[in-house]
Z-matrix of the N, CA and C atoms (Angstrom, degrees):
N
C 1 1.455
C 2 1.517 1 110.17
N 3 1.443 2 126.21 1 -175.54
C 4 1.249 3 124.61 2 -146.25
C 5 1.597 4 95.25 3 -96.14
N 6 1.851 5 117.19 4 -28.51
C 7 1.901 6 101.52 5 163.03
C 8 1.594 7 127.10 6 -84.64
N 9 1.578 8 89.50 7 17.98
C 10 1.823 9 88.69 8 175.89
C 11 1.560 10 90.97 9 -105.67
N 12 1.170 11 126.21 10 -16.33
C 13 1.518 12 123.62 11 178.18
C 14 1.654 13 110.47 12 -75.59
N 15 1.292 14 109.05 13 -31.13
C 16 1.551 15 116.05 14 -177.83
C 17 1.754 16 115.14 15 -80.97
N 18 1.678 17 103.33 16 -40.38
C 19 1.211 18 127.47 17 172.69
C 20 1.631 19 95.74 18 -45.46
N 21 1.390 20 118.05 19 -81.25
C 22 1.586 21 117.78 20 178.04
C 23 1.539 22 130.78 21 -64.55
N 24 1.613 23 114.77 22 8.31
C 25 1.396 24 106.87 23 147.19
C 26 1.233 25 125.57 24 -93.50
N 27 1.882 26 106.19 25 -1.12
C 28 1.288 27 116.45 26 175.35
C 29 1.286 28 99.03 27 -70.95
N 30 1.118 29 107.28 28 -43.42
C 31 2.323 30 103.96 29 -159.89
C 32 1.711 31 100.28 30 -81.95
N 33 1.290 32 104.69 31 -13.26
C 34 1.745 33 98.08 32 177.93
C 35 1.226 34 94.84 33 -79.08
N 36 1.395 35 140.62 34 -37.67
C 37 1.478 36 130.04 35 177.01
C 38 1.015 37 117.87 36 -71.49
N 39 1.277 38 122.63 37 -52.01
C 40 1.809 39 115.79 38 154.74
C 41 1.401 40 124.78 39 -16.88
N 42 2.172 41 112.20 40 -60.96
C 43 0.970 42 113.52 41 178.15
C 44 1.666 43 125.16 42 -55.90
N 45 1.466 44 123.79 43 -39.62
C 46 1.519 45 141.36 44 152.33
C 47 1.493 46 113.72 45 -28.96
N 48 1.406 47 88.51 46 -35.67
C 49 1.607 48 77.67 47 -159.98
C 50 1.269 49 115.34 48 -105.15
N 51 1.501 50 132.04 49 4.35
C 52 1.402 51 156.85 50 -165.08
C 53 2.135 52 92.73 51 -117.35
N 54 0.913 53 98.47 52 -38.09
C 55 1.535 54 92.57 53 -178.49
C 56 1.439 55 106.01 54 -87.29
N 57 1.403 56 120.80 55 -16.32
C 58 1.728 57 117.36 56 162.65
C 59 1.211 58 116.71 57 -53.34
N 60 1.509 59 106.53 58 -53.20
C 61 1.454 60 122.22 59 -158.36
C 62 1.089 61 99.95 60 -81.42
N 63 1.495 62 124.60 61 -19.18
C 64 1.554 63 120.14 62 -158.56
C 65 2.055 64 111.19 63 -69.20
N 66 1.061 65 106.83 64 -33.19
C 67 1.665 66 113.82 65 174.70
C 68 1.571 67 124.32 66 -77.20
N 69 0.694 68 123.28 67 -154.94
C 70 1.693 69 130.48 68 164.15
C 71 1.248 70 134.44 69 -1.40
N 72 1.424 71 153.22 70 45.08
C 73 1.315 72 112.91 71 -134.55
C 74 1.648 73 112.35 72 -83.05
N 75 1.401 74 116.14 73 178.23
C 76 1.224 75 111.16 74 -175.79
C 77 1.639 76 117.43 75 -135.26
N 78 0.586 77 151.97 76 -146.61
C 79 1.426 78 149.88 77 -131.37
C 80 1.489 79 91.79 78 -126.14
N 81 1.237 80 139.18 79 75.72
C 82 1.569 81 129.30 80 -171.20
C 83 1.581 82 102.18 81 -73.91
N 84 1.609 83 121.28 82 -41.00
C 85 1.613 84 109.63 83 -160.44
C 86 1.255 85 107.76 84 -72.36
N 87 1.706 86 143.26 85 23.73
C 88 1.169 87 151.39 86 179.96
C 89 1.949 88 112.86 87 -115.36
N 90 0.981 89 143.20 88 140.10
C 91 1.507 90 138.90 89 150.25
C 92 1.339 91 102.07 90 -109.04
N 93 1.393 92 108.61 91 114.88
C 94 1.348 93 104.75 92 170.75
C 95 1.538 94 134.18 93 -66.81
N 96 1.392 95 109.03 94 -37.34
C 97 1.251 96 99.19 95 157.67
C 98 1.432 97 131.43 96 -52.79
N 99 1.645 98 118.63 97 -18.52
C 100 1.272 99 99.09 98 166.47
C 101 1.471 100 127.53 99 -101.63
N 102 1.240 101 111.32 100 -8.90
C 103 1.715 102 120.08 101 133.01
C 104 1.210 103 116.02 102 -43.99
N 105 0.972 104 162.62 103 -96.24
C 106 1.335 105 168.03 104 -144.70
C 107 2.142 106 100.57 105 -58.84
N 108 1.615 107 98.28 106 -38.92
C 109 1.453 108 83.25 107 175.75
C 110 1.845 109 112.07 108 -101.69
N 111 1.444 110 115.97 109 20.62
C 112 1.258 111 114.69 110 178.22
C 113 1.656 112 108.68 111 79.74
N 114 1.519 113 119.51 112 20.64
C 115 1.158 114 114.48 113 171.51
C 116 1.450 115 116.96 114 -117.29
N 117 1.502 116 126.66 115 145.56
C 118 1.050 117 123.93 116 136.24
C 119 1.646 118 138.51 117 -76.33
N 120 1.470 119 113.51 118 157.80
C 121 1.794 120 125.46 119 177.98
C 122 1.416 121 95.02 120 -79.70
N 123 1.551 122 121.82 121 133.35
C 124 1.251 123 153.89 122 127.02
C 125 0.695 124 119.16 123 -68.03
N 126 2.093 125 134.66 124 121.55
C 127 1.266 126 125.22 125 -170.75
C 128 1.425 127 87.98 126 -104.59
N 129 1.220 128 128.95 127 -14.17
C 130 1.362 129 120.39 128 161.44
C 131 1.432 130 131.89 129 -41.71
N 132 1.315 131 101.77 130 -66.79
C 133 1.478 132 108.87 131 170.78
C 134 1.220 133 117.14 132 -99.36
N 135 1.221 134 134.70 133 21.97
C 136 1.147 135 159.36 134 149.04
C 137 1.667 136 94.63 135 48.97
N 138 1.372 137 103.01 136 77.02
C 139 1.600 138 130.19 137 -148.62
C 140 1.627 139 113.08 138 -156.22
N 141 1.466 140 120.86 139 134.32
C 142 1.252 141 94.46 140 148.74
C 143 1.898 142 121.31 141 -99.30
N 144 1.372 143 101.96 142 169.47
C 145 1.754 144 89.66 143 -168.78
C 146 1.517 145 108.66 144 -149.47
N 147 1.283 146 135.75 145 155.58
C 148 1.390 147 134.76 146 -149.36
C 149 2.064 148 84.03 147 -85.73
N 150 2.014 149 92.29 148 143.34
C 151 1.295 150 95.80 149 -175.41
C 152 1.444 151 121.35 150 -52.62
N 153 1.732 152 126.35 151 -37.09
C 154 1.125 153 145.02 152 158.60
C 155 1.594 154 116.88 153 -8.77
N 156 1.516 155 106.33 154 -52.59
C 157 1.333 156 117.57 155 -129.61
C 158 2.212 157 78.19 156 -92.13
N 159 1.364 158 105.37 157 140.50
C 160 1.235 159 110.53 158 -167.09
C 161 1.567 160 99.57 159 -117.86
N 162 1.342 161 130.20 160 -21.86
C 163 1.642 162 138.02 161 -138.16
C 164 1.835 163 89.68 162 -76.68
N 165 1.450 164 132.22 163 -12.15
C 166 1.238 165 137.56 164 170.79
C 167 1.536 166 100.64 165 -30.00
N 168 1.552 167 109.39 166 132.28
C 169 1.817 168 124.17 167 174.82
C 170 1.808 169 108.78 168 -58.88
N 171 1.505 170 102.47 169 -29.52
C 172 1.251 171 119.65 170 -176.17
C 173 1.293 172 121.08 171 -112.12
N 174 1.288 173 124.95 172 107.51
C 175 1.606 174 133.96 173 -171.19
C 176 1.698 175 110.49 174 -53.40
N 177 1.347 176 117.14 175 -17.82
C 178 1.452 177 139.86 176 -152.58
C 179 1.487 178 99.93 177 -109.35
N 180 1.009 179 111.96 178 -17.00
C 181 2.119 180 108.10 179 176.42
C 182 1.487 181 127.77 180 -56.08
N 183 1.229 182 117.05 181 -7.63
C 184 1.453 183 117.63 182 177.46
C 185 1.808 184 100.61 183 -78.22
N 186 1.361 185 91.01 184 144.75
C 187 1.961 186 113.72 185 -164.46
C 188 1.732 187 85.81 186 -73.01
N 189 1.687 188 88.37 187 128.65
C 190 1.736 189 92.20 188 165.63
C 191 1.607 190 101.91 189 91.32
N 192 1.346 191 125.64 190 -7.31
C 193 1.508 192 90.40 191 168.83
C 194 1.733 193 131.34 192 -99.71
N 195 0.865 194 113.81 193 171.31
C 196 1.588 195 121.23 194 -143.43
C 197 1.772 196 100.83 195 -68.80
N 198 1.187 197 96.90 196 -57.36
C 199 1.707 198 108.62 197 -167.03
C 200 2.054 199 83.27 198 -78.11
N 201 0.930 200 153.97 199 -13.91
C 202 1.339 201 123.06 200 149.94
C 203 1.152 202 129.83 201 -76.53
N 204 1.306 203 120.81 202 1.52
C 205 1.699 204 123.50 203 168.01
C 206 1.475 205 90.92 204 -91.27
N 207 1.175 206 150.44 205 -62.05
C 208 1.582 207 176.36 206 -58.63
C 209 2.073 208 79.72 207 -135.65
N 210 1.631 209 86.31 208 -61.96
C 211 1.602 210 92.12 209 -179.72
C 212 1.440 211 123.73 210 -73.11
N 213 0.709 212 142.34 211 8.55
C 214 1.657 213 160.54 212 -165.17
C 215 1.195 214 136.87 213 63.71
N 216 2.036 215 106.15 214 13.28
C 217 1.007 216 95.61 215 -167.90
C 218 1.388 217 119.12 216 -102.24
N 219 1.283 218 113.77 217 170.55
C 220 1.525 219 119.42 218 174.64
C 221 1.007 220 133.97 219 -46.96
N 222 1.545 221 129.20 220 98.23
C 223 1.408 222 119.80 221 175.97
C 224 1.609 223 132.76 222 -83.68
N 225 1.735 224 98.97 223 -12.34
C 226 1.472 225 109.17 224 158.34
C 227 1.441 226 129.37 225 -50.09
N 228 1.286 227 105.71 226 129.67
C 229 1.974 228 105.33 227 -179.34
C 230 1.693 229 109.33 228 -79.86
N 231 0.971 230 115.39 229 131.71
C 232 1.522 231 91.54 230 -157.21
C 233 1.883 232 103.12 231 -91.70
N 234 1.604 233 94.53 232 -1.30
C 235 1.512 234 119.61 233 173.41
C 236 1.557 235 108.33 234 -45.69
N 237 1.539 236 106.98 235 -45.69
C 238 1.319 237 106.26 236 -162.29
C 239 1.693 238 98.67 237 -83.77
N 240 1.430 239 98.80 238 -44.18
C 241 1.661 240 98.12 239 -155.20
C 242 1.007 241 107.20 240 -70.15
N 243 1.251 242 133.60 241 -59.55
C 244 2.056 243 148.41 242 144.41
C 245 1.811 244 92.58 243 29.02
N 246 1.664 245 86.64 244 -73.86
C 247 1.514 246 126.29 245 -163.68
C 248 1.890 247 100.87 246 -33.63
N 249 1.196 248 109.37 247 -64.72
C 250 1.206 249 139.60 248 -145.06
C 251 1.784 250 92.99 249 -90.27
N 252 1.529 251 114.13 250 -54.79
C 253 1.482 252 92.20 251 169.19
C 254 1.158 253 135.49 252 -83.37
N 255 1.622 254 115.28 253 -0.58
C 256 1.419 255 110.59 254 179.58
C 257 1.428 256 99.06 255 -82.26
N 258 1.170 257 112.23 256 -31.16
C 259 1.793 258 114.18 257 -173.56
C 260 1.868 259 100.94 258 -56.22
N 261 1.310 260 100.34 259 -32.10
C 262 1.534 261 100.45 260 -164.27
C 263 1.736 262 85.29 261 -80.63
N 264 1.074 263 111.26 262 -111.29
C 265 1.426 264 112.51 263 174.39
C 266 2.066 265 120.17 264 1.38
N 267 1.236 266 92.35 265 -35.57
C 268 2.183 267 81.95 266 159.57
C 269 1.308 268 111.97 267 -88.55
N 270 1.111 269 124.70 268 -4.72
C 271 1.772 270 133.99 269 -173.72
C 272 1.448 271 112.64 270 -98.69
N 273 1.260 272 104.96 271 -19.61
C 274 2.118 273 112.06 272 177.29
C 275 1.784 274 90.72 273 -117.99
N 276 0.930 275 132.37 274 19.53
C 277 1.308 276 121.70 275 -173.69
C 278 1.941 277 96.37 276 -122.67
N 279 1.803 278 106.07 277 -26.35
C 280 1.645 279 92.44 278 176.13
C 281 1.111 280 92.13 279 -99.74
N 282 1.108 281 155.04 280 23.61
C 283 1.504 282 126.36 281 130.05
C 284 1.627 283 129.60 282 -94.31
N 285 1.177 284 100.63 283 46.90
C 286 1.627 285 99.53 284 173.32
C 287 1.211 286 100.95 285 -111.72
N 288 1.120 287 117.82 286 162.21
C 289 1.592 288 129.60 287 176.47
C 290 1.720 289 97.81 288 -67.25
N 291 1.213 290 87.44 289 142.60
C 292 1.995 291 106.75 290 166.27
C 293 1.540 292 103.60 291 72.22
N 294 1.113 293 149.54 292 -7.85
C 295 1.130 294 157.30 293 131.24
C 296 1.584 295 117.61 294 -11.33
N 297 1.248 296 133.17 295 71.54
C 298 1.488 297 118.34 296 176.33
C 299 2.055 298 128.28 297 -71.42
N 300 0.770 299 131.25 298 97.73
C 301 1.626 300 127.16 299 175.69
C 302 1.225 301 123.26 300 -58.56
N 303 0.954 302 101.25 301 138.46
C 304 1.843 303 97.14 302 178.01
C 305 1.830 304 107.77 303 -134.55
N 306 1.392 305 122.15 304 152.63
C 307 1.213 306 118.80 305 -139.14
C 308 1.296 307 123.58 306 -102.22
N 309 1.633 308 92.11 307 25.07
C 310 1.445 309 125.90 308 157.23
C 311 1.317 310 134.23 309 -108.32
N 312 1.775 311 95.88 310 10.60
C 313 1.625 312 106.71 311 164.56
C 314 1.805 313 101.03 312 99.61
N 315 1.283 314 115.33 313 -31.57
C 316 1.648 315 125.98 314 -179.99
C 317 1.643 316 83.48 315 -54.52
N 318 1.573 317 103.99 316 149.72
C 319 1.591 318 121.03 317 177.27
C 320 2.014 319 92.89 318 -139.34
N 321 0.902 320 108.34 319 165.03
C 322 1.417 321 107.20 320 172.25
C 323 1.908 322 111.12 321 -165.66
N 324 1.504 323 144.70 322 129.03
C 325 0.999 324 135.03 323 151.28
C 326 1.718 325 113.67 324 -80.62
N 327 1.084 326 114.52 325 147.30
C 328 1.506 327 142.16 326 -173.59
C 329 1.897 328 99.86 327 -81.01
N 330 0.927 329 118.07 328 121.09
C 331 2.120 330 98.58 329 -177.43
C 332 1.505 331 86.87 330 -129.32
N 333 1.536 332 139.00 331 -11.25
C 334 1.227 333 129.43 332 -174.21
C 335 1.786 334 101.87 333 -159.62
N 336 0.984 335 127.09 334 120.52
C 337 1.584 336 143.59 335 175.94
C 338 1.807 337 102.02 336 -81.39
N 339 1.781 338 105.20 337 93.81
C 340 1.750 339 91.77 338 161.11
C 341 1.298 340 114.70 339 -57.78
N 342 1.444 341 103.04 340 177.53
C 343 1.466 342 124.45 341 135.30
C 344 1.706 343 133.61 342 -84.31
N 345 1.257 344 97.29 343 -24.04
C 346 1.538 345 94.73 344 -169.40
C 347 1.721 346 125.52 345 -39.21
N 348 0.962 347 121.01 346 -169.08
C 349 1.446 348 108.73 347 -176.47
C 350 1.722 349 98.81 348 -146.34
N 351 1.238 350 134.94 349 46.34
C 352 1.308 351 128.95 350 -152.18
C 353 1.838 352 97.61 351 -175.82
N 354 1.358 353 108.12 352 125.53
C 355 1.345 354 122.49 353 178.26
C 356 1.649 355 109.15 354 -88.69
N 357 1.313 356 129.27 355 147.67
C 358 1.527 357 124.38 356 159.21
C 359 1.497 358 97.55 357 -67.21
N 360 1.445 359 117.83 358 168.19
C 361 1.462 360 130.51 359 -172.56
C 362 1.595 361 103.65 360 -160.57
N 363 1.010 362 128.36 361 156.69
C 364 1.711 363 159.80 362 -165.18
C 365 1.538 364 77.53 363 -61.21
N 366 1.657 365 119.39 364 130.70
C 367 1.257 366 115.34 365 150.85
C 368 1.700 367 99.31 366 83.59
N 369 1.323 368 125.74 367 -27.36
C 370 1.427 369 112.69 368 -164.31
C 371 1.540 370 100.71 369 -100.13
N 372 1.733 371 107.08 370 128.59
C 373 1.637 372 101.86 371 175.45
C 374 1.566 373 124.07 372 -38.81
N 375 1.273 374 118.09 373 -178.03
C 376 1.709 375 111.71 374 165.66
C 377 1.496 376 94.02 375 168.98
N 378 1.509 377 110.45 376 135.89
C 379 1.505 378 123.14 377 165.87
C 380 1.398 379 114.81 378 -97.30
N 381 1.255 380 103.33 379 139.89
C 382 1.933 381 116.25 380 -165.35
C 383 1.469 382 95.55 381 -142.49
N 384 1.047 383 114.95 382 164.40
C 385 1.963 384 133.83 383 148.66
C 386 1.269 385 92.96 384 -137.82
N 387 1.199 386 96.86 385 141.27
C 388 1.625 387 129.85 386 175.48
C 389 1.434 388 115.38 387 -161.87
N 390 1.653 389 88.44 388 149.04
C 391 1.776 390 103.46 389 -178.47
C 392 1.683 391 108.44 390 -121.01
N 393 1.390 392 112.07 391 133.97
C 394 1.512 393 114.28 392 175.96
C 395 1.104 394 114.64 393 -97.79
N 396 1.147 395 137.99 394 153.56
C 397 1.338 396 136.98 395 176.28
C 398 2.195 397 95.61 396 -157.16
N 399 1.823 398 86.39 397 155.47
C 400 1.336 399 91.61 398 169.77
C 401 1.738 400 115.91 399 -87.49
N 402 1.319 401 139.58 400 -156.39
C 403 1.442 402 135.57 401 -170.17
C 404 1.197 403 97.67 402 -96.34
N 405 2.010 404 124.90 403 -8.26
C 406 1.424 405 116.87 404 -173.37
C 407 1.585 406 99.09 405 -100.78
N 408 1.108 407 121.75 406 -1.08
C 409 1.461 408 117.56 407 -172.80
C 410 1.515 409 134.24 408 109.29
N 411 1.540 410 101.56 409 -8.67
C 412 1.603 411 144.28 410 172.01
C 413 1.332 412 98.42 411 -50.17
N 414 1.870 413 122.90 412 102.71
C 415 1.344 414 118.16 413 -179.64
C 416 1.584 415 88.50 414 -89.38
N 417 1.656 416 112.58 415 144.34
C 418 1.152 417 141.61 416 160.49
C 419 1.245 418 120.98 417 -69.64
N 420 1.876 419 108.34 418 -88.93
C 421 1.264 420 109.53 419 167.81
C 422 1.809 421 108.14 420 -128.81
N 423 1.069 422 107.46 421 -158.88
C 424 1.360 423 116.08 422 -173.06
C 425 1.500 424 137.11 423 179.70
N 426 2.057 425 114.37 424 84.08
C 427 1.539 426 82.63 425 -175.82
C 428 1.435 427 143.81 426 -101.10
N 429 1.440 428 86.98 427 59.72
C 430 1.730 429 98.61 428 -164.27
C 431 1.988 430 84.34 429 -119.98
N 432 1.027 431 94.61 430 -0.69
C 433 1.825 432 93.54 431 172.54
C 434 1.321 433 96.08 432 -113.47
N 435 1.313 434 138.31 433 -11.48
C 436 1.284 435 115.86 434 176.23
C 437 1.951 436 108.34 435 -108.29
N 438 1.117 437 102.84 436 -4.07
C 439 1.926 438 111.90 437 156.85
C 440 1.341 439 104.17 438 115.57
N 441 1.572 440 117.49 439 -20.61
C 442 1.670 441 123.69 440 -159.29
C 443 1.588 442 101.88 441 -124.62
N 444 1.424 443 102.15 442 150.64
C 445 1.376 444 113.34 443 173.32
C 446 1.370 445 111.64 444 -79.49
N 447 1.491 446 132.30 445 164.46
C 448 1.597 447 133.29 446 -170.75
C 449 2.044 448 85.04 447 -92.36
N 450 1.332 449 102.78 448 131.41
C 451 1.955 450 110.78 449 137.90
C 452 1.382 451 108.53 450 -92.50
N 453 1.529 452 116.00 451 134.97
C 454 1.340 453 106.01 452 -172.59
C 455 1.435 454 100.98 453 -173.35
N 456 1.204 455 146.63 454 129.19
C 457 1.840 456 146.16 455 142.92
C 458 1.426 457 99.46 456 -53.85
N 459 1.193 458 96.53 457 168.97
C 460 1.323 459 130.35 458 174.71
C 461 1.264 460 129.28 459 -73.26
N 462 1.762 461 98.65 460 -29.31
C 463 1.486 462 104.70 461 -170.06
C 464 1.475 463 117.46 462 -61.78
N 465 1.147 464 135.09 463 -24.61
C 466 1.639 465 132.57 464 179.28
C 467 1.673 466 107.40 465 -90.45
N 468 1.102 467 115.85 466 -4.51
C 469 1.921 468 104.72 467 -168.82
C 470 1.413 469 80.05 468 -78.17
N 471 1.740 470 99.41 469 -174.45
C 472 1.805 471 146.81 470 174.76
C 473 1.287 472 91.21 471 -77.83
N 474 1.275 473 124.75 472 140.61
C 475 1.573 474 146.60 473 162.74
C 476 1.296 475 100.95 474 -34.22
N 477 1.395 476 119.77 475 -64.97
C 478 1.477 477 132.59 476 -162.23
C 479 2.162 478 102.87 477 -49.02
N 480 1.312 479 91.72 478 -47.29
C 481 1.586 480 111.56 479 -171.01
C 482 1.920 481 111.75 480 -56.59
N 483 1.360 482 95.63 481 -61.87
C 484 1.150 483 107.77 482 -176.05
C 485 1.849 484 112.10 483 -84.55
N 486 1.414 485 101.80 484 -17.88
C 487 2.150 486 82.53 485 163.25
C 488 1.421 487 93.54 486 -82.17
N 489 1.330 488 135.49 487 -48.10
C 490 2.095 489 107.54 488 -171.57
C 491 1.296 490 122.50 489 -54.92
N 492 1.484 491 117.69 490 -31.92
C 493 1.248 492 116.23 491 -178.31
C 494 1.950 493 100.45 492 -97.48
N 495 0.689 494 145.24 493 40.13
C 496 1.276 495 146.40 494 132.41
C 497 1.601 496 104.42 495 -100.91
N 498 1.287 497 131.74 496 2.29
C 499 1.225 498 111.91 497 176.53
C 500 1.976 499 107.28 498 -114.47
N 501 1.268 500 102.56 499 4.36
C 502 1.362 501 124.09 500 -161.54
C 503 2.060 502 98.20 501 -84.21
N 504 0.790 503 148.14 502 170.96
C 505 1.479 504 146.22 503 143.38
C 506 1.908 505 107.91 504 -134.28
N 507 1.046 506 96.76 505 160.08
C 508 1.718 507 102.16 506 -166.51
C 509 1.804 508 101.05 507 -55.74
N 510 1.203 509 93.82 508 151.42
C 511 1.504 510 140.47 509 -172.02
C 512 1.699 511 111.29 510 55.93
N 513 1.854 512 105.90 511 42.46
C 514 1.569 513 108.67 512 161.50
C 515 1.329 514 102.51 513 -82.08
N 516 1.376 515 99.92 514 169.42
C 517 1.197 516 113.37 515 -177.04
C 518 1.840 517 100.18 516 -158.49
N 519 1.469 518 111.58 517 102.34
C 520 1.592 519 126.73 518 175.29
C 521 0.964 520 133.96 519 -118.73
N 522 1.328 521 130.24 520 165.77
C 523 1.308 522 121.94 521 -174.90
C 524 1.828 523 92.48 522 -129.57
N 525 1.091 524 100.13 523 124.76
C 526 1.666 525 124.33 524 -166.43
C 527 1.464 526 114.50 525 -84.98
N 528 1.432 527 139.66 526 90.19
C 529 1.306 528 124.64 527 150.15
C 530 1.564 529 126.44 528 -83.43
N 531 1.433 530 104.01 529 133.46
C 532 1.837 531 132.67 530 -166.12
C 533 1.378 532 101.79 531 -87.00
N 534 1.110 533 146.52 532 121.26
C 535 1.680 534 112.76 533 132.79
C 536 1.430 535 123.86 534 -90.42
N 537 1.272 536 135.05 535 168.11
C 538 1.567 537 139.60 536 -133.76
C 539 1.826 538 76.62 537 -85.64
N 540 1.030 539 135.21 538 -24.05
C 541 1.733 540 118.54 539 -174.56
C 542 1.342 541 97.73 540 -83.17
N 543 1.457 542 130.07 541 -16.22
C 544 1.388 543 101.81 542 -176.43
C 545 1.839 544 106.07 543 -108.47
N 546 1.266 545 101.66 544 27.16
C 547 1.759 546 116.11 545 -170.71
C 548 1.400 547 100.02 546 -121.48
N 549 1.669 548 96.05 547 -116.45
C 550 1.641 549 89.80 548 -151.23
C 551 1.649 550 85.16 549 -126.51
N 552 1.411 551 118.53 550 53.30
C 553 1.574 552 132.15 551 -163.72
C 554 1.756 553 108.09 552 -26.78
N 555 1.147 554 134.06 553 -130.96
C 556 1.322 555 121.87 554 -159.44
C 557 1.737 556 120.09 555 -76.43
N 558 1.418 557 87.26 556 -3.63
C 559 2.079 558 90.15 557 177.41
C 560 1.364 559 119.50 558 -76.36
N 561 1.478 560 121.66 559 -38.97
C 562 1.245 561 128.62 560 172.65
C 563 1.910 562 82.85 561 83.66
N 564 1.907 563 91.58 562 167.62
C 565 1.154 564 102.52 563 177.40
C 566 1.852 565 98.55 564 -149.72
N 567 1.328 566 122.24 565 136.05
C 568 1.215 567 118.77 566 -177.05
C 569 1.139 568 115.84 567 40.81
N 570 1.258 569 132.18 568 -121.05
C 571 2.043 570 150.65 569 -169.47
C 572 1.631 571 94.15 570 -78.08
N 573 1.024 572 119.76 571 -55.23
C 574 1.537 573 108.83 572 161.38
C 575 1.262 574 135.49 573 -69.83
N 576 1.662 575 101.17 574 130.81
C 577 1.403 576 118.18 575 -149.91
C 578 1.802 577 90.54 576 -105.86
N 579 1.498 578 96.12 577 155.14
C 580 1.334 579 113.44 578 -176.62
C 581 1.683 580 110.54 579 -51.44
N 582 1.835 581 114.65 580 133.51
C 583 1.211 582 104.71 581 -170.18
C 584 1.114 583 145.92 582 70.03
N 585 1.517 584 88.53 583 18.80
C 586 1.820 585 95.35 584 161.94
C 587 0.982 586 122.05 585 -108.03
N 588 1.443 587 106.80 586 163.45
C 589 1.530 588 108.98 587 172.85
C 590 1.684 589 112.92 588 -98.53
N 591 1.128 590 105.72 589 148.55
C 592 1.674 591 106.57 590 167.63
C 593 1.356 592 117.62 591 -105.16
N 594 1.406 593 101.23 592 163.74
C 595 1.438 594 125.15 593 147.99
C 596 1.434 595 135.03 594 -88.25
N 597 1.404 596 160.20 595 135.20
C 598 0.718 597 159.84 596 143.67
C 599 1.397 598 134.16 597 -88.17
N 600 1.464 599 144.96 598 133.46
C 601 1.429 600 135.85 599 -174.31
C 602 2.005 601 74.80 600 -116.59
N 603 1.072 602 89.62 601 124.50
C 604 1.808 603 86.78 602 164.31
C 605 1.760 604 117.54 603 -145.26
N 606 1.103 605 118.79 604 140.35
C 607 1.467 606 127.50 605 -160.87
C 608 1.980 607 111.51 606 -136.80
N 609 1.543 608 77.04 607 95.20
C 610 1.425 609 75.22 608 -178.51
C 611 1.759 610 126.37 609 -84.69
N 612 1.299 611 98.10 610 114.36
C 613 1.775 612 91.96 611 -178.03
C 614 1.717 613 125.97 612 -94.95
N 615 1.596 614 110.00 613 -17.96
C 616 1.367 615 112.71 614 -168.65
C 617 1.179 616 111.16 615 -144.52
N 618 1.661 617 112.84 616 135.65
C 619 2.018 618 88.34 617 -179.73
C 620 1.740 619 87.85 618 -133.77
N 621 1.467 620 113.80 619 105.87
C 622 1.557 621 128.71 620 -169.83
C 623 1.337 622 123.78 621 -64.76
N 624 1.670 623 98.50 622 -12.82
C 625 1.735 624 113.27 623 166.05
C 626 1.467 625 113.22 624 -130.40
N 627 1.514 626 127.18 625 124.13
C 628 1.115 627 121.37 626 -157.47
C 629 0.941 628 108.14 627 -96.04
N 630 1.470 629 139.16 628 136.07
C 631 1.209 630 147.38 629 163.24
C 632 1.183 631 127.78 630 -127.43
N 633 1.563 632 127.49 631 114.14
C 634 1.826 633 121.75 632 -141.83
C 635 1.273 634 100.05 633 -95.05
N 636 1.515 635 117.70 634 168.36
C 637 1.120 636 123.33 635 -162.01
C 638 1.659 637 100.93 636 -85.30
């Protein structure tokens, strides 16, 4: 079913991400990009931010110091790493069978073939359920946990979101790969951290303005 399909893009990212770590290790309490631009990682704002800047909730946020590892927190930027496994994880994900690409980097598997005869469109209502998840298995949101399907246009989603489901017609049912350029690229948004890629389980049931194929 469509959470044993999500379940195992969770453990394929797992697998990615255990074979990263598995060699060399390297200097995690550093992001180089924010070395290189004179910034340190805030796990606060889960940000990087010019060394200057002091207004941090936590006196202890500069990358690399002692009593913030001491405390448990994360000194990884998750800017960089995000970066680096979603790239990996879209790179073992187009070579699987049934996997379609599209040439904006969006990937998507097919888990149910509608019938409908009608695309969602810019501006045109449409009822969906969908589940987000990160590439580690990290559910986001979900409205099949909250009981109701979303009414909603297109006009406010991520690029990535709204070209699959404009290519979707009622009673698909897919499982959505993002990369962080067609999401919420290095800003992150809430629980999602800058530079990730997503997942999507998305199920299209209604498209309230018709537009034929």
């Amino acid at each position: 079913d469509e959470i044993t399909v999500i379940r195992e893009t969770a453990k394929a990212a797992q697998m990615l991400s255990d074979e990263r770590t598995a060699g060399p290790q390297s200097d995690k309490s550093v992001c180089q990009p924010c070395l290189d631009s004179g910034s340190d990682y805030c796990a606060t704002w889960n940000k990087c931010i010019p060394r200057a800047q002091r207004a941090c909730t936590r006196a202890d946020h500069v990358t690399g110091s002692a009593d913030f590892a001491a405390r448990g927190f994360s000194m990884s930027c998750p800017k960089g790493d995000q970066r680096s496994l979603g790239k990996e994880f879209m790179k073992a994900k187009s070579y699987e069978e049934g996997i379609s690409i599209r040439e904006s980097g969006l990937m998507y598997r097919v888990l149910r073939a509608g019938r409908g005869k009608y695309h969602p469109a810019q501006g045109i209502p449409c009822t969906y359920h969908y589940l987000l998840q990160l590439i580690d298995g990290t559910e986001i949101q979900s409205s099949y946990k909250l009981g109701k399907p979303v009414v909603d246009a297109l006009d406010g989603s991520i690029s990535g979101f709204s070209e699959a489901l404009e290519l979707m017609v009622e009673g698909d049912q897919w499982v959505i790969y993002v990369p962080s350029e067609l999401a919420y690229r290095s800003r992150g948004m809430g629980l999602i951290p800058g530079g990730a890629a997503l997942v999507f389980l998305v199920e299209l049931l209604e498209v309230h303005g018709k537009v034929d194929l």
